[in-house]
N, C-alpha and C positions, 0 to 999 in steps of 0.2 A: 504494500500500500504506500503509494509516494505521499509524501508531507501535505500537499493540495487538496488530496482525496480523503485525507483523515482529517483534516481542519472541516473538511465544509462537510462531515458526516451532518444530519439532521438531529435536531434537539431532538428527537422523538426516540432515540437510538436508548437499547434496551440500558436501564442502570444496573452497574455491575456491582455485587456483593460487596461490601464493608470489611475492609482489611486493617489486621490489629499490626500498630504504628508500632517501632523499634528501632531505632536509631544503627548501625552499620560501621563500628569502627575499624574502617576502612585505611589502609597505605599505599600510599603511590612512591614509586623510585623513580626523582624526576632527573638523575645525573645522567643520562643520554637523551631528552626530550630537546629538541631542537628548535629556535627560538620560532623559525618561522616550521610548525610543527607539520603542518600543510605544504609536501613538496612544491617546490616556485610558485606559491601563492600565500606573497607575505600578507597581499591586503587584507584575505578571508582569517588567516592567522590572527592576526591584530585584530580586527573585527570582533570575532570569537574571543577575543582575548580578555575583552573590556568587562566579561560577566569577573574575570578575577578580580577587577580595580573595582565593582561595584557591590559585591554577594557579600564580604568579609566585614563589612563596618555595617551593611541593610541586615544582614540575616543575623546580626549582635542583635541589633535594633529590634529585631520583631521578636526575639527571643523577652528581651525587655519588657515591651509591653505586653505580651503574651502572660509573663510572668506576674506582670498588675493583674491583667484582666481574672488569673484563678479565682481572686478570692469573691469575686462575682457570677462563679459556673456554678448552675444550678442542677448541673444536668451529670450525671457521672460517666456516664459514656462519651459525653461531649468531653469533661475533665480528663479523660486516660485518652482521647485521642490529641488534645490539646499538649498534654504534656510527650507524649511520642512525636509532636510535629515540635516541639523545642530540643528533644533530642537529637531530633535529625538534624534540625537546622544550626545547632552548636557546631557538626561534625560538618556541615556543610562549607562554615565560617572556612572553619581551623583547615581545610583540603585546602581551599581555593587559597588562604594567606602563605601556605609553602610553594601553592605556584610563584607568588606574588617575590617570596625571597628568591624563587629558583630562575625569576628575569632579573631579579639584581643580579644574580650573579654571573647573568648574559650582559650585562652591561646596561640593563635597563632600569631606573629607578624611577620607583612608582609612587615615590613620598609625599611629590607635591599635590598630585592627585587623589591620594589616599586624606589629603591634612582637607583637600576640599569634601572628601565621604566622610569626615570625623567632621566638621562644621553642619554638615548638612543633618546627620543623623542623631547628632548628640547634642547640637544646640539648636538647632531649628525646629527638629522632629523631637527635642528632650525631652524630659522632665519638667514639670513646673507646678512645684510642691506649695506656688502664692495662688492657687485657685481654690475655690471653696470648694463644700462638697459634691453640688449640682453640674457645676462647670468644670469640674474633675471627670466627672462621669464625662460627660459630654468631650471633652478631651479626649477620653480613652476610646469614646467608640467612633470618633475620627479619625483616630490612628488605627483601631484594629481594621477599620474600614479601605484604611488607605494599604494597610499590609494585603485585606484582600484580593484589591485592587491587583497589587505587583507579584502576590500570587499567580494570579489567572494570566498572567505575562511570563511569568518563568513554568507553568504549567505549560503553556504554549512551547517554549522555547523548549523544554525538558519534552518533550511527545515530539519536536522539531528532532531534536538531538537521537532520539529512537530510530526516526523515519529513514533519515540522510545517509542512503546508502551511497551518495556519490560523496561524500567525505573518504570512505573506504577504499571506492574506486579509486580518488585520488593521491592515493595512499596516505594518509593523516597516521600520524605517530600512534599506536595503541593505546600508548598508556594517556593520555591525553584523550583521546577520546572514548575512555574508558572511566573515566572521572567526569567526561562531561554527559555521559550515558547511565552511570551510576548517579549522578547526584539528578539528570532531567527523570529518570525513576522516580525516585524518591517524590521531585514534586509532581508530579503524575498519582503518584501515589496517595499522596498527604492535601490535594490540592482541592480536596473539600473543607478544609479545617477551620478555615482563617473567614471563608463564607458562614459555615455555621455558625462561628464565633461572633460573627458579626449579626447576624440575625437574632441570634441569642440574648446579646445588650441593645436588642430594640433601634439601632441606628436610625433605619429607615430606607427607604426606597431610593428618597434625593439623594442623600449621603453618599447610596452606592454610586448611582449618576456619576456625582461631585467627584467621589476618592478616583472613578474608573478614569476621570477626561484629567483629574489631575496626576493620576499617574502614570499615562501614557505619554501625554504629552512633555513630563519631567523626565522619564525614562529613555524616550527619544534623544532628548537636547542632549542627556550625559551620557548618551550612547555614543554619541556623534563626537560631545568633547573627547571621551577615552579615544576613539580613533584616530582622530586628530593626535590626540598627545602622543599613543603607539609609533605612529606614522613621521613624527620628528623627533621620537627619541632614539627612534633605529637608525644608524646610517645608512642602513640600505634603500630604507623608503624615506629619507629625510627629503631630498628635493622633491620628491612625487607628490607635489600638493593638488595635481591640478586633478579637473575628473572625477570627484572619490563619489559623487553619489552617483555618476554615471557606473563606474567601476562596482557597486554596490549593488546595482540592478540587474548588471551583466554575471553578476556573480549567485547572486539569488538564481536568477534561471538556471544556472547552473547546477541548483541545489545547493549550494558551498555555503551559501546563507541564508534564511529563512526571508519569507518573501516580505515586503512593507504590507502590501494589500492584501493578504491571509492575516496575516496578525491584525490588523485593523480591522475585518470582518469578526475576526473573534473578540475582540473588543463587544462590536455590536452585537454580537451574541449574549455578552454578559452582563450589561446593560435592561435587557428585556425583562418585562417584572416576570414574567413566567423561569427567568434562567434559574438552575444549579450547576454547580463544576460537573458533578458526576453525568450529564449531557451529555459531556464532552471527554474527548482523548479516552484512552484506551487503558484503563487500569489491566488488564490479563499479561498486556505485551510489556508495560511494566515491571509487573510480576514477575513475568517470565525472563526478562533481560538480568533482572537481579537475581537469581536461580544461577545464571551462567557468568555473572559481572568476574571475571578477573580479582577484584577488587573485593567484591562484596563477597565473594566465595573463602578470600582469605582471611576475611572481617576477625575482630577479637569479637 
């Protein structure tokens, strides 16, 4: 099933059984992973690359509020799935920050964009312990809202990650795209969690609206800065500035990259007062990939 034909399956597509959450500690040996890990396609490399500059300070962050929101689950099946999707998502962090040391030591330092994921996550999305107790709430189910949101964006991208058999064709490093197939798993997996949660503390219908248009269009912009940063901190692709969304488009058809106009229909999908995740992506193939993961097989 190509990426296109599992994105636009129809909401109506059967709901697959409820699978119990457990976090995977997983190892990667990243001393032979090659910077541009995608033979002669440093763009799609970098590209891909930018989920490490973004996952390690957002997936702290959702663990954070995640961890507020317990003391307001009322539901106990909801509580053991919530706490299995901060399991996962700690392990998620801590994968993707040993990618992040293993470009430093390609020559690529990731600090200054990292110091803008710690500005964005910890004082703009923080804490802020000077709201009373109405507007405390109301805080939290803006943010569990908004992690919803970026959920159903790396659920996307995690079922992208399953599909992309022409990454393989193009021979893309194992172990790398075994990390990005174990960790698109997992949110495949877990990527009902953060919706129920949110449904749970009453948000509301706007809210979802609001979190979806606002974290698409945030997730874009810092997409496009990580490429850009990739793209002039290599010197291979340092003069290559011209072309990059051309290059992007060219590459998507390719399959090398998940397409803009699929991800944005699945947007609109989730949007729809009628949506749940579980619509969508393929929990079995999921399952089944982590069965076989490399990674997940030699899990502690």
């Amino acid at each position: 099933m190509t990426p296109i034909q599992q994105q636009d399956r129809p909401a109506t597509a059967a709901v697959p059984p409820e699978v119990a959450l457990h976090p995977r500690n997983v190892h990667f040996d990243w001393s032979s992973v090659p910077l541009h890990w995608i033979p002669g396609e440093a763009f799609a490399s970098h590209t891909i690359n930018v989920l490490h500059l973004l996952l390690p300070e957002g997936e702290t962050w959702f663990i954070r509020v995640f961890e507020e929101a317990l003391p307001h689950i009322r539901d106990e099946a909801l509580r053991e799935a919530v706490l299995g999707f901060i399991g996962q998502e700690a392990l998620h962090a801590e994968a993707h920050s040993h990618v992040l040391d293993h470009l430093g030591e390609q020559g690529i330092d990731c600090e200054p964009y990292q110091r803008q994921m710690r500005w964005l996550f910890h004082k703009m999305l923080g804490d802020r312990p000077e709201l009373d107790g109405p507007r405390q709430m109301r805080y939290l189910q803006e943010r569990v809202a908004l992690v919803s949101a970026i959920e159903h964006f790396t659920a996307f991208l995690g079922q992208w990650a399953l599909d992309a058999v022409a990454l393989e064709k193009a021979g893309a490093d194992p172990t790398m795209l075994d990390l990005l197939r174990w960790h698109g798993a997992e949110e495949v997996e877990h990527r009902a969690v953060a919706f129920d949660l949110a449904q749970h503390l009453a948000g509301g219908y706007p809210l979802r609206v609001k979190s979806a248009l606002m974290s698409i269009s945030t997730l874009i912009i810092l997409w496009w800065r990580g490429v850009r940063f990739f793209l002039e901190a290599d010197p291979v692709t340092r003069d290559d500035r011209r072309a990059r969304l051309r290059r992007y488009v060219s590459d998507s058809h390719r399959e090398l990259l998940p397409r803009i106009w699929t991800m944005l229909r699945s947007y609109a999908r989730y949007i729809r007062p009628s949506y749940h995740p579980l619509q969508d992506f393929n929990t079995a193939q999921a399952v089944a990939y982590l069965a076989t993961s490399p990674a997940a097989r030699g899990a502690h």
